[in-house]
C-alpha positions as CSV (number, residue, x, y, z in Angstrom):
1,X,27.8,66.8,-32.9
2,X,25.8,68.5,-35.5
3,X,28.9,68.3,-37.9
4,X,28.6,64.2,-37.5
5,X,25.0,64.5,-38.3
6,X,25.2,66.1,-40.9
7,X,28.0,63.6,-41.7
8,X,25.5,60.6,-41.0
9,X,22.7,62.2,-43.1
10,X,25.2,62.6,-46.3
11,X,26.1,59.3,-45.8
12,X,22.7,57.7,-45.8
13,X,22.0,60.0,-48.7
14,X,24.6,58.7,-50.6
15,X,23.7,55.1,-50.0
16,X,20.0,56.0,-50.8
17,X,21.1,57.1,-54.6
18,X,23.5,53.8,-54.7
19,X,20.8,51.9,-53.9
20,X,18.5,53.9,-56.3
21,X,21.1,53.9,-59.1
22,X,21.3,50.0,-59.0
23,X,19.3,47.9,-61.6
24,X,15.9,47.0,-59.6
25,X,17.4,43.3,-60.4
26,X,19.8,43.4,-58.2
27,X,17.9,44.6,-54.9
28,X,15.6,41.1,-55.8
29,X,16.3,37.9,-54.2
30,X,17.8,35.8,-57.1
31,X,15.3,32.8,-58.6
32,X,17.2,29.5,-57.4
33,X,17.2,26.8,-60.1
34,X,18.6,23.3,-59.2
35,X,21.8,22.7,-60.3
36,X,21.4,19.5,-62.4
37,X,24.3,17.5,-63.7
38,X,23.6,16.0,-66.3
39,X,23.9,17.4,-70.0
40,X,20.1,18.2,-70.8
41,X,19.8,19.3,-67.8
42,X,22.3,21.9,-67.3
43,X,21.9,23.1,-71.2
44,X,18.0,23.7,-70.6
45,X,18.7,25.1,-67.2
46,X,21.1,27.5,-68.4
47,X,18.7,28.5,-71.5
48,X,15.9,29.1,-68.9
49,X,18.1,31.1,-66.9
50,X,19.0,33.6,-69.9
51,X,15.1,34.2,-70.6
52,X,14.2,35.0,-66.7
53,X,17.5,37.0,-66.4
54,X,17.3,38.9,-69.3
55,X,13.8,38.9,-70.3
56,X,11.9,39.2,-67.1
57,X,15.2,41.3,-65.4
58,X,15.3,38.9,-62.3
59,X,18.5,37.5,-61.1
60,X,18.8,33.6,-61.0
61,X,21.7,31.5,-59.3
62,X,22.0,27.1,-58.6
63,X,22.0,24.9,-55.9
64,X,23.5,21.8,-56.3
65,X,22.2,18.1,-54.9
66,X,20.6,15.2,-55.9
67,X,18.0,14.6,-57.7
68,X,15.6,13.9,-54.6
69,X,17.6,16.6,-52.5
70,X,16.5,19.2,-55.1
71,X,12.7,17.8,-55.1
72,X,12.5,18.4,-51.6
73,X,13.7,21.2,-51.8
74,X,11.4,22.5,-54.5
75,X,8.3,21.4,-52.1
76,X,9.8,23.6,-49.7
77,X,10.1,26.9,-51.8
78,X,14.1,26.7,-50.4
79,X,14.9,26.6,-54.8
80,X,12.2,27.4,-57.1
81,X,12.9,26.3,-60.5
82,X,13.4,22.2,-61.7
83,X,14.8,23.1,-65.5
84,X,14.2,19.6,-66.8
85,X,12.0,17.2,-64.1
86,X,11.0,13.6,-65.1
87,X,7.3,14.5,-63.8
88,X,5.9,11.7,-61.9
89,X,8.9,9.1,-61.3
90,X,9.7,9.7,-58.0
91,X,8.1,9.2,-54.2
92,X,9.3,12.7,-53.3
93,X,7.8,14.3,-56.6
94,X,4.1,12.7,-56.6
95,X,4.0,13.6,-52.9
96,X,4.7,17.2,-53.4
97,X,2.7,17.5,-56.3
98,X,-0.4,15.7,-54.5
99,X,0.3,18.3,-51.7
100,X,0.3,21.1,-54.0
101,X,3.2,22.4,-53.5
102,X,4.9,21.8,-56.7
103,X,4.0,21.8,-60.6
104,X,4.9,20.1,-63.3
105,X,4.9,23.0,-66.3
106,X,5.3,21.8,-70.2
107,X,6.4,19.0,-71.7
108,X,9.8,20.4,-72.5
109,X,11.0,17.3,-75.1
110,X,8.9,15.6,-77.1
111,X,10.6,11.6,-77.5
112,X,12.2,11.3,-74.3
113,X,13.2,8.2,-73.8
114,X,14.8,5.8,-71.1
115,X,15.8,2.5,-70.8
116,X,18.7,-0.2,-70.4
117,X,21.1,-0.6,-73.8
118,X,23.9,-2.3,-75.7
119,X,25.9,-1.4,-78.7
120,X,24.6,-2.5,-81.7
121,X,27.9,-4.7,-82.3
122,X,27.6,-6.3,-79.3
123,X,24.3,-8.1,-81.2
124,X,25.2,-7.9,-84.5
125,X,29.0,-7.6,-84.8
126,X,30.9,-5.0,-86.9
127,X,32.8,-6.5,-89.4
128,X,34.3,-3.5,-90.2
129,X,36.2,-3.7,-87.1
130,X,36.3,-7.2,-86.9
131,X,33.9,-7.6,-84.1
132,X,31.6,-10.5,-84.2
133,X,28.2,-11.0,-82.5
134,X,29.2,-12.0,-78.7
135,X,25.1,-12.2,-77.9
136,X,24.0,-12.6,-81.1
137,X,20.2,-13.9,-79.3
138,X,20.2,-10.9,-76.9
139,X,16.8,-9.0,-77.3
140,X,15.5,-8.3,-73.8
141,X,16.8,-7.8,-70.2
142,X,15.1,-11.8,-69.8
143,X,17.8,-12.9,-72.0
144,X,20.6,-11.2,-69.7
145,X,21.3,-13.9,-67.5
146,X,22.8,-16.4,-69.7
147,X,24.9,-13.4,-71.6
148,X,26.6,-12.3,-68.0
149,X,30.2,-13.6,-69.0
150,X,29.6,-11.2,-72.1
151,X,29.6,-8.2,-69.7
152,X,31.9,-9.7,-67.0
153,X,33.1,-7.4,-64.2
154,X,36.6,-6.7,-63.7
155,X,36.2,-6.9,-59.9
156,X,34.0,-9.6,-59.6
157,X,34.5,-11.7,-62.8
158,X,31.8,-14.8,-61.9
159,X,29.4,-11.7,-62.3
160,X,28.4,-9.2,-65.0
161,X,28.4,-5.5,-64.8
162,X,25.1,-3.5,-65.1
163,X,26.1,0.5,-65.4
164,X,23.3,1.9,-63.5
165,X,22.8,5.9,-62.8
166,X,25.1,7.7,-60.3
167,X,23.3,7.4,-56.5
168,X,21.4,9.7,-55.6
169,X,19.0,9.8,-59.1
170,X,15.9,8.3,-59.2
171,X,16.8,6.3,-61.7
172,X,19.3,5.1,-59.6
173,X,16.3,3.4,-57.1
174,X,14.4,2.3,-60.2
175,X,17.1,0.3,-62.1
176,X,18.3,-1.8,-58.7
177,X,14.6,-2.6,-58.2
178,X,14.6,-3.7,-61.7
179,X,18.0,-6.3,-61.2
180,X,15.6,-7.6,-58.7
181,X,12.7,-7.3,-60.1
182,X,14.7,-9.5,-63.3
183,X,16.2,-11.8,-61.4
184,X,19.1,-10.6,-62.0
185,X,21.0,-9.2,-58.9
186,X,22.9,-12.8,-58.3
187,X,24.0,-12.6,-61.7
188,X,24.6,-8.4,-62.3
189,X,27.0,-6.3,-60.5
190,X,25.5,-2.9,-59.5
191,X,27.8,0.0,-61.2
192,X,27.3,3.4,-59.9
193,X,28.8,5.7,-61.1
194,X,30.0,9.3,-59.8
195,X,28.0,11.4,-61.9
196,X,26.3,11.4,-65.4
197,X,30.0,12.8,-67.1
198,X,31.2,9.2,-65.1
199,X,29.1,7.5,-66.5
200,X,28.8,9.1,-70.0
201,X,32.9,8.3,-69.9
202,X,32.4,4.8,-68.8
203,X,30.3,4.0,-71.6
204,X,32.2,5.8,-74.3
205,X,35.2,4.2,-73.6
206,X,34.3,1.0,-74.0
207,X,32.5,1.1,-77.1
208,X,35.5,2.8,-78.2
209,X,37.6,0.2,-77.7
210,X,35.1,-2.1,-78.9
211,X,33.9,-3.7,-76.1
212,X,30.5,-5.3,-74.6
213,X,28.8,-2.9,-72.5
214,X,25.2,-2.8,-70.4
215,X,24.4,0.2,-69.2
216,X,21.4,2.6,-68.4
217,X,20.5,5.8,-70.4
218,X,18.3,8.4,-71.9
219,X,17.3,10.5,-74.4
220,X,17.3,13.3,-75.1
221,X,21.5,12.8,-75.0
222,X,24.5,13.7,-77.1
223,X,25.4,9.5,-77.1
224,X,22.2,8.3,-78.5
225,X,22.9,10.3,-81.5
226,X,26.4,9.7,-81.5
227,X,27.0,5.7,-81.0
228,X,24.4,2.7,-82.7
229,X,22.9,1.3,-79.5
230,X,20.4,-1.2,-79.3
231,X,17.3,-1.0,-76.3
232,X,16.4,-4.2,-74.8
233,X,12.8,-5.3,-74.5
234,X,11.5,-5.0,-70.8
235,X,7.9,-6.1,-69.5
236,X,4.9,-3.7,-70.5
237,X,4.0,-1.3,-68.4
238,X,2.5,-2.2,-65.0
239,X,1.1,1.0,-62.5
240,X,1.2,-0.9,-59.8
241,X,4.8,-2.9,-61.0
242,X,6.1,1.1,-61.3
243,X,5.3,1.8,-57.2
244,X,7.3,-1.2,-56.1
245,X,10.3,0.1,-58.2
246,X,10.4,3.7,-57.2
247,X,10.2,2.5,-53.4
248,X,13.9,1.5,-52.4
249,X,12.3,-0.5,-49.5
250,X,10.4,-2.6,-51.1
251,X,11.9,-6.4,-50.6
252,X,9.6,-7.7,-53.7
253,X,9.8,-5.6,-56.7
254,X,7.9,-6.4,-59.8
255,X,8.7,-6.2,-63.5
256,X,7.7,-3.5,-66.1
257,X,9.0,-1.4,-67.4
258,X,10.0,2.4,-66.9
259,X,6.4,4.9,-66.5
260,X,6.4,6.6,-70.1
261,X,9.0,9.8,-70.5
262,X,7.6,13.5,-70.1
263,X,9.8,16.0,-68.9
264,X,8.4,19.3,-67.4
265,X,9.8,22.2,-66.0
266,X,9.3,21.8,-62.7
267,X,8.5,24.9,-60.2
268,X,7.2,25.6,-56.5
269,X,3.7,26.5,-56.1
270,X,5.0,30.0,-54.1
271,X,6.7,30.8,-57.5
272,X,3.8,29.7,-59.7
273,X,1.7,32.3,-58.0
274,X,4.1,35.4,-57.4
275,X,5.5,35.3,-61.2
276,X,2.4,33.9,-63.0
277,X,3.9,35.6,-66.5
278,X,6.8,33.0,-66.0
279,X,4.8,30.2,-65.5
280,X,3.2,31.1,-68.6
281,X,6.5,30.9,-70.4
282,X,7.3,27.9,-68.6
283,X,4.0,26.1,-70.0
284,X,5.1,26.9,-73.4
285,X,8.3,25.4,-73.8
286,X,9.3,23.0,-76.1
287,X,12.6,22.0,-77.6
288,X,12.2,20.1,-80.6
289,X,15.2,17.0,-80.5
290,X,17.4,17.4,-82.9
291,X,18.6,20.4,-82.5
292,X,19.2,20.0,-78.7
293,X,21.1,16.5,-79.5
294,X,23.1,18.8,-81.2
295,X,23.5,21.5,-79.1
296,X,24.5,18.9,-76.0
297,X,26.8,16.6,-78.7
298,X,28.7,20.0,-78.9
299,X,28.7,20.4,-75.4
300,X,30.1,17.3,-74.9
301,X,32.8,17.2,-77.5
302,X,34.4,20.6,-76.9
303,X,33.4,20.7,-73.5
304,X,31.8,24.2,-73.5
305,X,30.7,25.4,-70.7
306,X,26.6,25.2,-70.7
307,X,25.9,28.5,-70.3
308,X,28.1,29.8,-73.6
309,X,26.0,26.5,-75.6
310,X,23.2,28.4,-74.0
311,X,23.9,31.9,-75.7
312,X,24.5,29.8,-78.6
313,X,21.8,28.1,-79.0
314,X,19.0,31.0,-78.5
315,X,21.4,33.3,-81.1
316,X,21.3,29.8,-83.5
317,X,17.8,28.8,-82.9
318,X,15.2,32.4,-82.8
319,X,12.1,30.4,-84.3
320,X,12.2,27.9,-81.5
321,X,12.1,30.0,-78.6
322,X,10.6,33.4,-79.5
323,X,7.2,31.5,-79.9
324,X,7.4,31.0,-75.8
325,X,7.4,34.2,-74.9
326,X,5.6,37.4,-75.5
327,X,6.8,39.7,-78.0
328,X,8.5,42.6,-75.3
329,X,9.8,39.6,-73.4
330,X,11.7,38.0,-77.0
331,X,12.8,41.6,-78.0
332,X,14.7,42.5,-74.5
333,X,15.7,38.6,-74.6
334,X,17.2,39.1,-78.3
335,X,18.9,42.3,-77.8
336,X,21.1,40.7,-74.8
337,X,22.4,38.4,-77.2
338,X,24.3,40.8,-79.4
């Protein structure tokens, strides 16, 4: 008997000076960012993820999900961190936020932009190529109905095909209010797409091949700096219009267009309070445009993995994100990257 206590005691010694010998990071319970799928996203995720890691010596991991699945989690403290959150677009968002259970931190992008688009040839032609103008009159989304055999739908060819985001985004909700909202549901098929690589393929491949193609997208994005697209003109910009196109219920959406762009990093209010020095951080980020385009056009073309653009991009770019942070905080952050 006493020779198995002594056994049990050695053994719960030797697990105490495991335990000790173990970085205090990995005892913590990891900081859950949302696993977000599109390409700004997951770059600015994965840039954020570096600086807590290796910075602030916490251990991070993702959840994946919608984007409303993510929000709601967010408000519920079950993930904490929002890497790149369209602040004030969705239901589930301005709830939580009027609750106080969630912050908007930052404004990440400066120029965000969203909206529905056309290649430039499909208005002007390319002679080059030997396209001509097939809506040569096309300036706004009023103007789509008459231009519907321009962006016919294979499947249902007395209709035109509208790419609108994958399901699940809020975007998603906002862009069939607007084919309502337009008039143009009758006239517009209703393309969702899998995910934001779907879609991003979708659109690449037919202005590839030259062809007509109505789609929705964003900025900041490695195909708005990569293709000549043309924005159409939509209504200005109602309040009240906005509510009855985030609400998916609503049977009589109005016309305006999308509430202004400012992306945030959004957080849980638990997390604001227990890591206040983060939140800090948080507050200060800013990524100027061009060189994220960049960074997500090389993304996308050699299809790096986001976390190695990630590395990349703080070893490339020192003057942009050592101004977030406090000096101990950049020097620790700096010294992982070699």
């Amino acid at each position: 008997m006493k020779g198995l206590r002594t056994l049990m005691a050695a053994c719960v010694t030797s697990v105490s000076l495991s335990m000790a010998a173990l970085p205090v990071s990995a005892a913590q319970t990891p900081v859950h960012f949302a696993d977000l799928n599109w390409e700004s996203g997951s770059l600015i995720t994965e840039i954020l993820r570096v600086i807590v890691e290796k910075g602030y010596d916490l251990p991070t991991d993702t959840l994946p999900g919608t984007t409303i699945t993510l929000e709601t989690a967010l408000a519920k403290n079950d993930i904490q961190v929002i890497g790149e959150e369209w602040a004030g677009r969705s239901p589930v968002w301005v709830k939580a936020e009027a609750e106080g259970k969630v912050v908007g931190l930052g404004d990440t992008v400066k120029g965000a932009t969203e909206g529905w688009w056309v290649p430039e040839y499909v208005v002007k032609g390319d002679p080059a190529k030997g396209i001509k103008p097939l809506a040569p009159d096309l300036k706004s989304v009023k103007d789509l109905a008459r231009y519907k055999d321009v962006f016919k739908d294979p499947e249902s060819p007395g209709k035109g095909r509208f790419l609108n985001s994958p399901i699940g985004w809020t975007s998603e909700v906002v862009n069939k209010q607007k084919l309502k909202a337009y008039g143009l549901d009758d006239s517009y098929v209703n393309f969702r797409s899998g995910s934001g690589a779907a879609l991003d393929a979708e659109i690449a491949s037919s202005i590839r091949r030259g062809k007509p193609v109505l789609f929705y997208y964003w900025s900041p994005t490695p195909l708005m700096g990569r293709y000549k697209l043309i924005q159409l003109e939509e209504p200005a910009f109602d309040a009240e219009a906005w509510k009855t196109l985030t609400d998916a219920d609503n049977p009589n959406p109005k016309p305006t267009r999308s509430l202004a762009s400012k992306l945030s990093i959004g957080v849980s209010t638990p997390f604001q309070k227990a890591h206040p020095d983060i939140a800090e951080f948080f507050e200060k980020v800013e990524f100027p445009i061009d060189p994220l385009n960049k960074a997500l056009a090389s993304m996308s073309e050699r299809h790096t993995p986001p976390r190695e653009v990630a590395q990349a991009f703080l070893k490339e770019h020192p003057e942009v994100w050592t101004a977030w942070l406090p000096e101990e905080v950049a020097q620790k952050v700096e010294a992982s990257l070699k």
